[in-house]
KOLPA-365527 format. One record per residue (C-alpha): x, y, z; residue in three letters. Coordinates in pm, whole numbers, padded with zeros to 5 digits, always signed. Layout:
XYZALA
...
***
This chain:
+11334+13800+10992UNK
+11120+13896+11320UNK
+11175+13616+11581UNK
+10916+13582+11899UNK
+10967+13431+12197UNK
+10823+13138+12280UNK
+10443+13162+12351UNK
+10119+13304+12187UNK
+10106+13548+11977UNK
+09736+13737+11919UNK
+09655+13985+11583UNK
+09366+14144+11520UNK
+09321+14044+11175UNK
+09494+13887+10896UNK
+09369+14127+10604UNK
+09429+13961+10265UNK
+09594+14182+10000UNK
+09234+14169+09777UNK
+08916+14106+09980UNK
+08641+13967+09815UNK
+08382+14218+09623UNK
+08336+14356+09304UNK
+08528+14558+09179UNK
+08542+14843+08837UNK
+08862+14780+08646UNK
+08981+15079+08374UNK
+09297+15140+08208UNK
+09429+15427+08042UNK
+09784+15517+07845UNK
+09896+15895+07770UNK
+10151+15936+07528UNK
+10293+16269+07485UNK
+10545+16422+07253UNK
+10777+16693+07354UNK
+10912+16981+07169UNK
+10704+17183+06886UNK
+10417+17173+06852UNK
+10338+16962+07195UNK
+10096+16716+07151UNK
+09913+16455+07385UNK
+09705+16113+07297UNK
+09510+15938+07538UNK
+09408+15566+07475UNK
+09128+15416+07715UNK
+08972+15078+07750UNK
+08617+15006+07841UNK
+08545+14948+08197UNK
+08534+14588+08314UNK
+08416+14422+08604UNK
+08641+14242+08833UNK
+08497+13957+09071UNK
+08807+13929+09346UNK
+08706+13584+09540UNK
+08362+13404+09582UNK
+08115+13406+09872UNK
+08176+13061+10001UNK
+07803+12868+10157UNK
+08025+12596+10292UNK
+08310+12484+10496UNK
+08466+12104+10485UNK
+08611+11959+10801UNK
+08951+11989+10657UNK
+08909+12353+10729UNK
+08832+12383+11035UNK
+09144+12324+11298UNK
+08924+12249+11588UNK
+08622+12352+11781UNK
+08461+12462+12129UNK
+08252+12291+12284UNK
+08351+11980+12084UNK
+08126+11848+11865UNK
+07871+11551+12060UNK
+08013+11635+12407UNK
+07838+11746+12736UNK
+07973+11913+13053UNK
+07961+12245+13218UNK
+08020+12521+12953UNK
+07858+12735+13080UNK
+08101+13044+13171UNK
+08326+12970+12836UNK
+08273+13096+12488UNK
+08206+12861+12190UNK
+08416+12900+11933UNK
+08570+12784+11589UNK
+08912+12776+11491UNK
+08983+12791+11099UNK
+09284+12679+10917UNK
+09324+12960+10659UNK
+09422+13265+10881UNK
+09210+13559+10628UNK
+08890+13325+10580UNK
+08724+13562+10830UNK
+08845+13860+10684UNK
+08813+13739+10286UNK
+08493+13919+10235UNK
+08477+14276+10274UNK
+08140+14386+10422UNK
+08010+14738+10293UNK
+08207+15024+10227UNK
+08404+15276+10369UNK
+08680+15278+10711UNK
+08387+15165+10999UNK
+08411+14837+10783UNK
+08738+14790+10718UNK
+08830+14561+10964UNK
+08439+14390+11005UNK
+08460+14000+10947UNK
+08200+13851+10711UNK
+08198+13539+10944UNK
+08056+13476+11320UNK
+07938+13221+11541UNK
+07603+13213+11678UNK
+07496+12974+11959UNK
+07115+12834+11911UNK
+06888+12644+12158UNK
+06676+12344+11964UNK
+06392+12618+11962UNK
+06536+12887+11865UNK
+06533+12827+11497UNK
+06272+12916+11270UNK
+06344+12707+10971UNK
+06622+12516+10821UNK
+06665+12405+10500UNK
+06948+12262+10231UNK
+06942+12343+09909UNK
+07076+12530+09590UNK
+07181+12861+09720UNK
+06982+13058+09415UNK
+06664+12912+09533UNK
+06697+12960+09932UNK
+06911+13290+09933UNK
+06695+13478+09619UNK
+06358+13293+09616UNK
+06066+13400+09306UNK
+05798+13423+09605UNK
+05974+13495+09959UNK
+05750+13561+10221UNK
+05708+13941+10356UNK
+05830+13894+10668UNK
+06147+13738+10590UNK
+06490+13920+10569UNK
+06680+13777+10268UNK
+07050+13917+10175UNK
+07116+14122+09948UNK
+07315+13950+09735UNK
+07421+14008+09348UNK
+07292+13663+09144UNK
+07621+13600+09018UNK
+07730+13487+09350UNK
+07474+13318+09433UNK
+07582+12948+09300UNK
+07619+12614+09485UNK
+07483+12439+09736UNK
+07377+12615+10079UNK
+07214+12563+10414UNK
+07002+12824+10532UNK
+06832+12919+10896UNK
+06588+13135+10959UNK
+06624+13308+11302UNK
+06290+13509+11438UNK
+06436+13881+11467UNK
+06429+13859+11844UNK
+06721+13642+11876UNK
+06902+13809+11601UNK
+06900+14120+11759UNK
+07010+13938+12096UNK
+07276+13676+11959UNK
+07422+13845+11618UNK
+07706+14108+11720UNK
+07673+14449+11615UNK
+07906+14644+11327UNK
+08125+14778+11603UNK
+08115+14425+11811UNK
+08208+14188+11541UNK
+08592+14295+11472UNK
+08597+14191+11870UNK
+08490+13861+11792UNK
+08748+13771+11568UNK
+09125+13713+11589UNK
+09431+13533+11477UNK
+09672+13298+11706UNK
+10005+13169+11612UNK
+10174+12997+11841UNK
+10597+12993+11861UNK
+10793+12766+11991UNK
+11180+12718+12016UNK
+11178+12600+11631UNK
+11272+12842+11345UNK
+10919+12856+11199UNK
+10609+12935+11399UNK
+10336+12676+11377UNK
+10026+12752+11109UNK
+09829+13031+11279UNK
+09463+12975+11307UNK
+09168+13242+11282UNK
+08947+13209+11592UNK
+08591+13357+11554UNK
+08379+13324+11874UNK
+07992+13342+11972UNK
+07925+13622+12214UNK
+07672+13376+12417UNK
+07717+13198+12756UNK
+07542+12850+12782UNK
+07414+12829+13110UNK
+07146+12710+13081UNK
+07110+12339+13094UNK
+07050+12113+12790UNK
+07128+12101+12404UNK
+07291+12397+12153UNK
+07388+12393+11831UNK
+07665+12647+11686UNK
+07619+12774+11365UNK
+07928+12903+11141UNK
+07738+13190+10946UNK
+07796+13432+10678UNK
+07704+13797+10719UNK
+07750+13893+10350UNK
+07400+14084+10242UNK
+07309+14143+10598UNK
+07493+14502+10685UNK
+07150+14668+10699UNK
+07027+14439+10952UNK
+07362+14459+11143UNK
+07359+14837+11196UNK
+06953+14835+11278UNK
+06835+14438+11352UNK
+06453+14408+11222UNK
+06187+14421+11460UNK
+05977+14145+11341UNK
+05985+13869+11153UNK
+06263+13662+11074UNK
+06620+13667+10900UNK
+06785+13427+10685UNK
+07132+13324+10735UNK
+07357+13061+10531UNK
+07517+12832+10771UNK
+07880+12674+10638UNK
+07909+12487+10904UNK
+07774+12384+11267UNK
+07786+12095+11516UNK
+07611+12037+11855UNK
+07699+12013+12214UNK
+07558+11981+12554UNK
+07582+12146+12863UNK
+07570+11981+13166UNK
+07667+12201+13487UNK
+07875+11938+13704UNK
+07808+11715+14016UNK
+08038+11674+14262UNK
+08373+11651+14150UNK
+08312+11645+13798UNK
+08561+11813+13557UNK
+08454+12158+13367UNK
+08755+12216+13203UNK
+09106+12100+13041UNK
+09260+12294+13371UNK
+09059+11950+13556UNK
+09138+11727+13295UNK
+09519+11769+13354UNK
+09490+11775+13703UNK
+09330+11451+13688UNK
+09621+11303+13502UNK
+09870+11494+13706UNK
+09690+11298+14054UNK
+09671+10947+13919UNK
+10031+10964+13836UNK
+10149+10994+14148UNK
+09882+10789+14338UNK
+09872+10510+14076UNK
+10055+10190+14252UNK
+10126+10038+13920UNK
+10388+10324+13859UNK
+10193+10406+13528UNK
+10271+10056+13378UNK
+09972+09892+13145UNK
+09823+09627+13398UNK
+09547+09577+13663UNK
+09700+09737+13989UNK
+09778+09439+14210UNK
+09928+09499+14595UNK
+10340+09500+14585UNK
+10323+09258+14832UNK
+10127+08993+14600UNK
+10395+08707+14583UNK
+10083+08431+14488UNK
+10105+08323+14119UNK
+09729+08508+14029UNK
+09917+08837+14204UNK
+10225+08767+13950UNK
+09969+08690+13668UNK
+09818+09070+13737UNK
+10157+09226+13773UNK
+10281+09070+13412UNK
+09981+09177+13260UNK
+09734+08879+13207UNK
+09387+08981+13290UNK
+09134+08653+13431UNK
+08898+08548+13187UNK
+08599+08273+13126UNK
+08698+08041+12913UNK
+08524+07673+12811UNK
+08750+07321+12758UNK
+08684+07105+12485UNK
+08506+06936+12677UNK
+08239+07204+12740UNK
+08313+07310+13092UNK
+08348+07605+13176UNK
+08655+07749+13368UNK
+08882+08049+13390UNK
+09193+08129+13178UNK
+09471+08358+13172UNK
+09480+08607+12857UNK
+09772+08880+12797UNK
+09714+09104+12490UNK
+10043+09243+12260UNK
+10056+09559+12491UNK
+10262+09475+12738UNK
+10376+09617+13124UNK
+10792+09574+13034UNK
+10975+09440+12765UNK
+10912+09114+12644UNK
+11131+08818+12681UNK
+11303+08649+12414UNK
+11077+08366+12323UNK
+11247+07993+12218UNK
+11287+07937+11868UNK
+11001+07687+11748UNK
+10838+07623+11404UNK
+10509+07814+11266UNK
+10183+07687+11477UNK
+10011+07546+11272UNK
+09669+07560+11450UNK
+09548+07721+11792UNK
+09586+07415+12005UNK
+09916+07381+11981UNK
+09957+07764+12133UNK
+09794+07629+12455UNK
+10006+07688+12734UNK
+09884+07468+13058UNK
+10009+07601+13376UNK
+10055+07278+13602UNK
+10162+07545+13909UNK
+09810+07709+13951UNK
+09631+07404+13717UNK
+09523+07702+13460UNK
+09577+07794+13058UNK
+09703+08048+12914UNK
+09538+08121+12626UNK
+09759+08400+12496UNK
+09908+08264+12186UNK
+09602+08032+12119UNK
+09374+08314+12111UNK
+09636+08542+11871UNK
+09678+08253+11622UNK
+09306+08212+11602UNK
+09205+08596+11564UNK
+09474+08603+11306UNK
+09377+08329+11100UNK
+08961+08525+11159UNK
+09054+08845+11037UNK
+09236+08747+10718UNK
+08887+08569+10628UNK
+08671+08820+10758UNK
+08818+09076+10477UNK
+08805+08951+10121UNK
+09093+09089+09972UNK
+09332+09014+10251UNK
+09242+08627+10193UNK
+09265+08681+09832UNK
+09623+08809+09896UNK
+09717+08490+10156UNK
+09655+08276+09902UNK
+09822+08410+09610UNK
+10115+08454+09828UNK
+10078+08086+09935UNK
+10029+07962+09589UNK
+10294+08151+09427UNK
+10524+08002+09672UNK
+10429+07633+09595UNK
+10468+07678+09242UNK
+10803+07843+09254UNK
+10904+07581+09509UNK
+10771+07305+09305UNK
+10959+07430+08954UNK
+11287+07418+09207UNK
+11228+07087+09328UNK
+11131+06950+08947UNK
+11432+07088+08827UNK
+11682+06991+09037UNK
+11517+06596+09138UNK
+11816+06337+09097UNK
+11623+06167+08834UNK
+11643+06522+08617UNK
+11994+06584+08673UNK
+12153+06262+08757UNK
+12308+06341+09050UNK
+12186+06390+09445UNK
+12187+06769+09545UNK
+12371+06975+09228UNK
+12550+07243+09402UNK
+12480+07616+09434UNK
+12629+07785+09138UNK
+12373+07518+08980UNK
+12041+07580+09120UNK
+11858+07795+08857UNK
+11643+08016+08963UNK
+11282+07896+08982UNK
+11110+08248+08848UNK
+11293+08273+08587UNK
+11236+07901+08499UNK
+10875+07986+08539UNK
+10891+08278+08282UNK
+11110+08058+08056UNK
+10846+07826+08017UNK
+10575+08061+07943UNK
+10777+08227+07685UNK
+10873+07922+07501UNK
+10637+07692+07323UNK
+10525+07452+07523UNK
+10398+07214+07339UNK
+10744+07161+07142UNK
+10916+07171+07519UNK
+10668+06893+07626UNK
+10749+06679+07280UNK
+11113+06680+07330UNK
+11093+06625+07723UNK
+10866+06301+07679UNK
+11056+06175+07339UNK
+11383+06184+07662UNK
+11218+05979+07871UNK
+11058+06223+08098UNK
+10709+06122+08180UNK
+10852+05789+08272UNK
+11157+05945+08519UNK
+10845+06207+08651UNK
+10570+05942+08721UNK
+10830+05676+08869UNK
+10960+05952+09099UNK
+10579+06052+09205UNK
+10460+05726+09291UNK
+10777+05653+09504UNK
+10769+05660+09875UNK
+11063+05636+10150UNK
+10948+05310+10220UNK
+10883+05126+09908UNK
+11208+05151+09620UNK
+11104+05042+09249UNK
+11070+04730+09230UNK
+11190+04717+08883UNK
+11360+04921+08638UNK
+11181+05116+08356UNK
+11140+04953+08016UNK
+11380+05240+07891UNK
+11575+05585+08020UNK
+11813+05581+08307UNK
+11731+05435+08634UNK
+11488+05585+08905UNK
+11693+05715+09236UNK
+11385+05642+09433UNK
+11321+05971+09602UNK
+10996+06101+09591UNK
+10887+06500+09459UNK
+10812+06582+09850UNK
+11113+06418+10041UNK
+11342+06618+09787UNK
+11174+06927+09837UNK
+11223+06887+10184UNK
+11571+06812+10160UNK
+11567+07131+09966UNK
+11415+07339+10207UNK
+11716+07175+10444UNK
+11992+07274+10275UNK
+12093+07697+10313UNK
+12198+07720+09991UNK
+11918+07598+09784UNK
+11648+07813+10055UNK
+11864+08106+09942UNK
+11793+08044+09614UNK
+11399+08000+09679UNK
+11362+08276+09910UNK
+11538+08588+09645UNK
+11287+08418+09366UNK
+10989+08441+09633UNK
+11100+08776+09729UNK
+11089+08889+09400UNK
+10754+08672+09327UNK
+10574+08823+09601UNK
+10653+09214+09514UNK
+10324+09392+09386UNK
+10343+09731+09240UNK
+10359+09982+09497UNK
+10015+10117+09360UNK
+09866+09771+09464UNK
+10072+09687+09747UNK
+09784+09539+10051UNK
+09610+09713+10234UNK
+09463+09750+10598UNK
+09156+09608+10541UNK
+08890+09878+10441UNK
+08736+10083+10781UNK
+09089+10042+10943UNK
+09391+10276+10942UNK
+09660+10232+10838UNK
+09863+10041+10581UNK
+10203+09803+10599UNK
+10541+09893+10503UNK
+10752+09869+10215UNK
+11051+09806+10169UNK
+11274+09806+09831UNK
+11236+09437+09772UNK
+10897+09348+09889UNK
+10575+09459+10102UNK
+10582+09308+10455UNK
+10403+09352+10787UNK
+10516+09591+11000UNK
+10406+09632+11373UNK
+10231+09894+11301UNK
+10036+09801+11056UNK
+09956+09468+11235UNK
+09838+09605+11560UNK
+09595+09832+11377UNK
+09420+09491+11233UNK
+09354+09384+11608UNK
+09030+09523+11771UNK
+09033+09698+12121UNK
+08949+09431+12325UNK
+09226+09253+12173UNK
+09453+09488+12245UNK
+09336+09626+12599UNK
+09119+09354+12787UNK
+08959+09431+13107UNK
+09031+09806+12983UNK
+08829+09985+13283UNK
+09039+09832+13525UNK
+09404+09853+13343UNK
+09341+10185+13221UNK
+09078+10337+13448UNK
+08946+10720+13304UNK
+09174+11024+13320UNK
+09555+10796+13348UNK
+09803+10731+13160UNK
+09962+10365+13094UNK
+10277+10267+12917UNK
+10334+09978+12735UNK
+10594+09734+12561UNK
+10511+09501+12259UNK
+10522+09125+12296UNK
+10703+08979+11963UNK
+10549+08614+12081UNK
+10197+08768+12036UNK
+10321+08915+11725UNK
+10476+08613+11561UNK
+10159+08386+11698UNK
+09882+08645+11528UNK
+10112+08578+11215UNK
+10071+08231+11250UNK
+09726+08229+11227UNK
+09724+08466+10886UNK
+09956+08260+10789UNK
+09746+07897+10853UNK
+09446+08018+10591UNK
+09565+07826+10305UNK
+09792+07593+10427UNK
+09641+07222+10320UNK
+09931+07030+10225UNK
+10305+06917+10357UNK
+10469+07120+10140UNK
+10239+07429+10256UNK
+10393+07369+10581UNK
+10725+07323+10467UNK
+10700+07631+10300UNK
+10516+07854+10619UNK
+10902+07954+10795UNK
+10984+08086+10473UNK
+10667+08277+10373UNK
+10705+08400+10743UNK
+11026+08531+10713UNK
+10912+08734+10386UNK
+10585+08867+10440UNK
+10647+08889+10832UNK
+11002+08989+10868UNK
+10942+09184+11191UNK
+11277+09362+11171UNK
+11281+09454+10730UNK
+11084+09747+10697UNK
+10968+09951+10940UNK
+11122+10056+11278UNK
+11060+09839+11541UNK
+10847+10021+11833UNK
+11046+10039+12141UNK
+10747+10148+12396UNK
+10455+10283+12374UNK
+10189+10540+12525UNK
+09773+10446+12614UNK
+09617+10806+12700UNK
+09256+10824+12855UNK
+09114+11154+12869UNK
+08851+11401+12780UNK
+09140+11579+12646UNK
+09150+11311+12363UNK
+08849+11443+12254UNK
+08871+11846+12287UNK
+09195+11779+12054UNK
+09055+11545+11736UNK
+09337+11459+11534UNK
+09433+11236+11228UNK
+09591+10924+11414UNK
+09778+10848+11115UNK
+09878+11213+10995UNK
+10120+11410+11220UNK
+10002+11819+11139UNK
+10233+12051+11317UNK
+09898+12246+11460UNK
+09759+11878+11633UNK
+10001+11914+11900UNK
+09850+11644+12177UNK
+10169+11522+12315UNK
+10523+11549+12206UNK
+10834+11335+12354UNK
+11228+11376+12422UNK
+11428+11149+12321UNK
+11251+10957+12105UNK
+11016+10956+11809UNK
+10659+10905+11787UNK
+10599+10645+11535UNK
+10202+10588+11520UNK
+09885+10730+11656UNK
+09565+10529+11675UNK
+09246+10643+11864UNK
+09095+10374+12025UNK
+08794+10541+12129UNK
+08655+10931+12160UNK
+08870+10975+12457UNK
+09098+10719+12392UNK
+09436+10711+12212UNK
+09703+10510+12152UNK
+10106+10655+12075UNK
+10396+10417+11991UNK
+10744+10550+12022UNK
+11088+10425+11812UNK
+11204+10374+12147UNK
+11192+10442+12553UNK
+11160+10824+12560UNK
+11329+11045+12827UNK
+11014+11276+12884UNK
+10656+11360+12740UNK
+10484+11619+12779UNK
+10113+11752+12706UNK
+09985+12080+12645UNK
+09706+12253+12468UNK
+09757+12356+12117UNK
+09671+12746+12056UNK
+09368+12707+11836UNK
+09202+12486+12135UNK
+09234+12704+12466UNK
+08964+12753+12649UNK
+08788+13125+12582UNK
+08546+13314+12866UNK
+08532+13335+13219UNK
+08723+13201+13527UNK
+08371+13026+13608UNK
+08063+12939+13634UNK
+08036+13267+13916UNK
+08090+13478+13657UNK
+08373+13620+13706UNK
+08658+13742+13515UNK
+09073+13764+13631UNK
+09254+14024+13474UNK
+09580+13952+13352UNK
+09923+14164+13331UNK
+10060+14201+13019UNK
+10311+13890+13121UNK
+09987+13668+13158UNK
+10008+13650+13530UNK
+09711+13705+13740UNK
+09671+14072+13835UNK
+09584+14003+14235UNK
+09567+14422+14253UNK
+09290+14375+14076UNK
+08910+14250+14188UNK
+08793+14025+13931UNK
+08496+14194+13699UNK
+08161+14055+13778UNK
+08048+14012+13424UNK
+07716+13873+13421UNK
+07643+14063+13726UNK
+07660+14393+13581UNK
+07427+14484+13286UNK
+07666+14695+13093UNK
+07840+14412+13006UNK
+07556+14187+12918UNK
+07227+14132+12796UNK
+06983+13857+12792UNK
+06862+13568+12560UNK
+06480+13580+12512UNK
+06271+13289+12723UNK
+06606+13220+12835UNK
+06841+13290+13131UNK
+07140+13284+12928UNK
+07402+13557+12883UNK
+07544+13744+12579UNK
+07821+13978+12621UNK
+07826+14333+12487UNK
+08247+14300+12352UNK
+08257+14681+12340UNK
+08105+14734+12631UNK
+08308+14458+12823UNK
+08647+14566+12664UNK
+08614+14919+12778UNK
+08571+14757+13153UNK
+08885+14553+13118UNK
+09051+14888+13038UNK
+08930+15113+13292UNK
+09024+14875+13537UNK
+09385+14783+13428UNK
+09684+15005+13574UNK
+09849+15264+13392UNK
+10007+15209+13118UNK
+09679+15143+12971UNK
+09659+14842+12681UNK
+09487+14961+12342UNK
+09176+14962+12285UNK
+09115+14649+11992UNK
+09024+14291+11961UNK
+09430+14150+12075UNK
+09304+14327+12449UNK
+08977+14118+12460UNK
+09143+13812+12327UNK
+09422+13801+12556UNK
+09206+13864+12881UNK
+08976+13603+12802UNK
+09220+13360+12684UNK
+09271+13108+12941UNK
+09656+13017+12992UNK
+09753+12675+12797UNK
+09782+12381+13030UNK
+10059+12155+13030UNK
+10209+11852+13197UNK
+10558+11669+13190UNK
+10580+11285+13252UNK
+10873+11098+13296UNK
+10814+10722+13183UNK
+10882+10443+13443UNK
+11222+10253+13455UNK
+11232+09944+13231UNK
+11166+09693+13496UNK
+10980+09712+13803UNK
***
């Protein structure tokens, strides 16, 4: 096995053993006999047509690794390349182009770069009917393509013949325009390489472009002599729009800036990177402690109506959270007010997590629906316990452990059974009588009298014994394994995040409960990150702890939709315990990461699937656990626990492509990557040989050959060949990177 150091490795192409195209299949057997007389047969099929592959009209997103520009973004672009990077290493290369060796290595894919006006026509539709129309018009280049492939659905441009002959590389330019990364890293296995096809134009000028994935397949005429007049007619599999923007001031242009700009507000941040609004260190006042724990000032309105200001604190934390006191489920917001006599202030912190707990579980239909099965399965089971087990049923106070039966399969005993001959023999006993005596009983009135017949009454109401039940260990044992086992749903059916939101919670072998996770991805931003602008201003970095007395409050309030009666409330520690337990099923998060950046957005990834090619940030010493993005440039990482370093770099398939900037200009590089400073920098739009010009336009394309044969002549002895891993690796610009050491626990 070939090993590589760490670092970026560049190929050419990735050829696949059978390119697409049609091909003439024969096959022939000779059998001959030896000796005298010699004699040969020959036995031959007839030839057959063999269709390797399929023109593909489309790409889906899951193919395509990532893009440049990214796709809705503005800023100054305009000395990089656009480009595409695709998942399956030989798309590219898949279709073979004509015939013969000055093909061979030719793509059948390429980006071109269009203004809003520099389109013709567009058009979706079935690819028979825009690709081979019955009446096409005389001035319009079509492929020339065989019917049989021509199946599917299809979008199709039509670009005048002046900007085709500006923007679409030539035969010999295209195999420059297309390459293969794969990155290695200290692991065994390299990460997936990624096929990189790029669009020859510079952006420079100011305002809106759309990139265009397009197929060349039918077009070689036009590529070896471009039509004069007229237009051309291109299928389009996939294309997205940017902006550019050239900068003001001290905007950023480029991921180089957007690290930088993380790199500066970590050291100059006075809040040593913690998740708060920066406060002075010298702040002893209680509104300067406030800020430094990690309330934020908000309006807020008394019961009374007047208005006033209140202290929230999300469940993202600056440090860890202190142990709260044990206390019994709220059981509505007000009592999670917390009055502050010091400062004469609330805190609304708990009140405002119960309450958006108890909102979101009946904002979402099915989560409800799921509360209150839970909450009436619970009652029921509890109920059957109670009934069971009441001193007037077995004649004595509390029976003992080994006793208890188990109130689901009581339940399932009953509904298996007839229940009509169960009810005949229970009343002919004396039931009814001991039932409705014990029902209309309270603590402070005894019977006054004995029934007419069947033993005597002990007094104690349904309710006050199952309390007394829920009181005793033994007998909540007993309830909570039948609960636990009531409350399971089939892992197909198992709750949900409600719809729109990532994420799901966890399971564990017994039942589903509520992770972290899974509950911090029900809570909306502001929620989460109030006052965000000035707690996690653009370009920083913030880490976080969680708060387990938010946590347990928010469950409180999904948890209170439901609840009517005593023995609902009785019942609410236990249900908590079950369908809350924050430490049964899923690891605990020990810290956790906010990220603000444009770099959020150059790199889109999954939040909720981990690919090994969406490298955004990886840690030592710990394990990242979740991702969530927040917003476009926003995302938010929780760890398994405090990690010892994280670092940031660019993944392969994202680095930025083109020129040092917006001069121009272009650094050579020695073979190890470093600068060449023997070298002057090539003046690449300044010299005509390497460019040419974008009708009604004062945009740049680059001639690759043309370019690539500069790079050369200008690059010490020994000399670097002449193919497209050269050109890549000089434009390539070098992968950025930064290391970050979390803060200390406390401070």
């Amino acid at each position: 096995m070939t090993t590589h150091p760490p670092g970026i490795a560049l190929y050419t192409t990735w050829m696949p053993s059978l390119r697409g195209h049609e091909y003439t299949v024969t096959a022939e057997q000779r059998v001959t006999r030896s000796g005298a007389p010699s004699a040969m047969w020959t036995f031959s099929t007839p030839e057959q047509t063999l269709v390797a592959g399929r023109l593909r009209f489309t790409l889906t997103g899951a193919e395509i690794a990532g893009c440049f520009p990214p796709a809705g973004t503005a800023g100054d672009f305009g000395h990089l390349l656009p480009f595409v990077s695709l998942r399956d290493p030989y798309l590219p290369w898949e279709w073979e182009l004509g015939s013969g060796k000055e093909w061979e290595h030719v793509p059948s894919l390429a980006l071109l770069v269009l203004a809003d006006n520099e389109i013709a026509h567009m058009a979706n539709g079935d690819a028979a009917a825009l690709l081979a129309p019955d009446k096409p018009p005389a001035d319009l280049v079509l492929p020339k393509l065989d019917n049989v492939f021509l199946t599917g659905p299809c979008t199709a441009i039509d670009i005048p013949a002046t900007f085709f002959a500006a923007l679409v590389p030539s035969r010999d330019d295209l195999p420059l325009w297309a390459h293969v990364r794969e990155e290695h890293t200290d692991a065994a296995e390299p990460l997936p390489a990624t096929a990189t096809v790029a669009a020859p134009r510079l952006p420079s000028t100011p305002g809106r472009y759309t990139a265009h994935v397009i197929c060349l397949a039918g077009h070689e005429a036009s590529l070896l002599k471009p039509p004069a007049s007229g237009a051309v007619r291109m299928v389009s599999l996939s294309s997205w729009s940017f902006t550019h923007a050239p900068p003001a001031g001290d905007e950023q242009d480029s991921n180089i800036d957007a690290f930088n700009a993380l790199e500066k507000d970590r050291r100059e941040n006075p809040s040593a990177g913690r998740l708060r609004i920066p406060t002075p260190a010298s702040d002893t006042s209680p509104a300067g402690q406030r800020l430094k724990a990690g309330y934020a000032p908000i309006t807020h309105r008394l019961v009374t109506g007047e208005p006033t200001m209140a202290w929230y604190r999300g469940p993202l934390i600056p440090g860890p959270g202190t142990e709260a006191p044990a206390h019994a489920p709220f059981r509505c917001a007000d009592e999670a007010l917390i009055y502050s006599t010091g400062d004469g202030v609330f805190d609304i912190t708990l009140a405002a997590a119960f309450t958006l707990g108890a909102q979101l579980v009946l904002a979402h239909t099915a989560l409800c629906d799921t509360m209150l099965t839970w909450r009436s399965t619970a009652a029921k089971l509890a109920r059957a316990l109670a009934l069971v087990t009441h001193p007037d049923t077995t004649g004595h106070d509390l029976p003992p452990a080994s006793a208890l039966p188990d109130p689901q399969a009581l339940l399932q005993s009953l509904h298996r059974s007839s229940l009509r001959a169960t009810f005949d023999v229970a009343m002919a006993s004396g039931l009814g009588e001991r039932i409705t005596t014990a029902l209309r009983t309270t603590p402070a009135q005894a019977p006054t009298s004995a029934p007419k017949s069947g033993p005597v009454a002990s007094g104690v109401a349904l309710r006050d014994h199952l309390g007394r039940l829920l009181d005793d260990h033994e007998a909540t044992e007993v309830l909570r394994r039948s609960m636990v086992t009531a409350l399971a749903p089939p892992p197909a059916t198992a709750p949900t995040a409600p719809s729109g939101e990532a994420g799901t919670g966890g399971a564990t072998s017994q039942t589903w409960t509520w992770d972290p996770v899974a509950m911090l991805e029900l809570v909306p931003t502001w929620y989460l990150l109030p006052l965000a602008e000035a707690a996690l201003p653009a370009d920083s970095m913030r880490y976080f702890h969680l708060d387990g007395a938010w946590l347990n409050a928010f469950a409180d309030g999904m948890l209170s939709v439901g609840s009517h009666t005593s023995t609902d409330a009785s019942l609410t520690p236990l249900l908590k315990e079950i369908v809350f337990d924050l430490r049964q099923g899923a690891v605990m998060p020990g810290c956790g990461l906010l990220l603000r950046s444009p770099l959020v957005r150059h790199w889109p990834a999954n939040p909720g699937v981990a690919r090994k090619d969406d490298v955004l940030v990886t840690v030592e010493g710990a394990a990242i656990i979740s991702r969530r993005l927040l917003t476009a440039e926003t995302m938010l990482l929780l760890f398994d626990k405090t990690p010892s370093a994280i670092r940031m770099r660019q993944p392969a398939h994202v680095l930025e492509y083109g020129l040092d900037s917006s001069k121009g200009h272009l650094t050579l590089r020695k073979a190890d990557g470093s600068a060449d400073t023997d070298i002057a920098p090539l003046d690449v739009t300044g010299t005509s040989s390497y460019t040419g010009a974008v009708p009604a336009s004062t945009d740049k394309v680059i001639k690759a050959a043309a370019l690539l044969d500069g790079m050369i002549a200008a690059l010490p002895a020994p000399k670097p060949p002449r193919n497209c891993e050269t050109f890549a690796f000089q434009l390539l610009h070098p992968p950025a990177a930064l290391t970050i050491i979390p803060p200390p626990a406390q401070g």
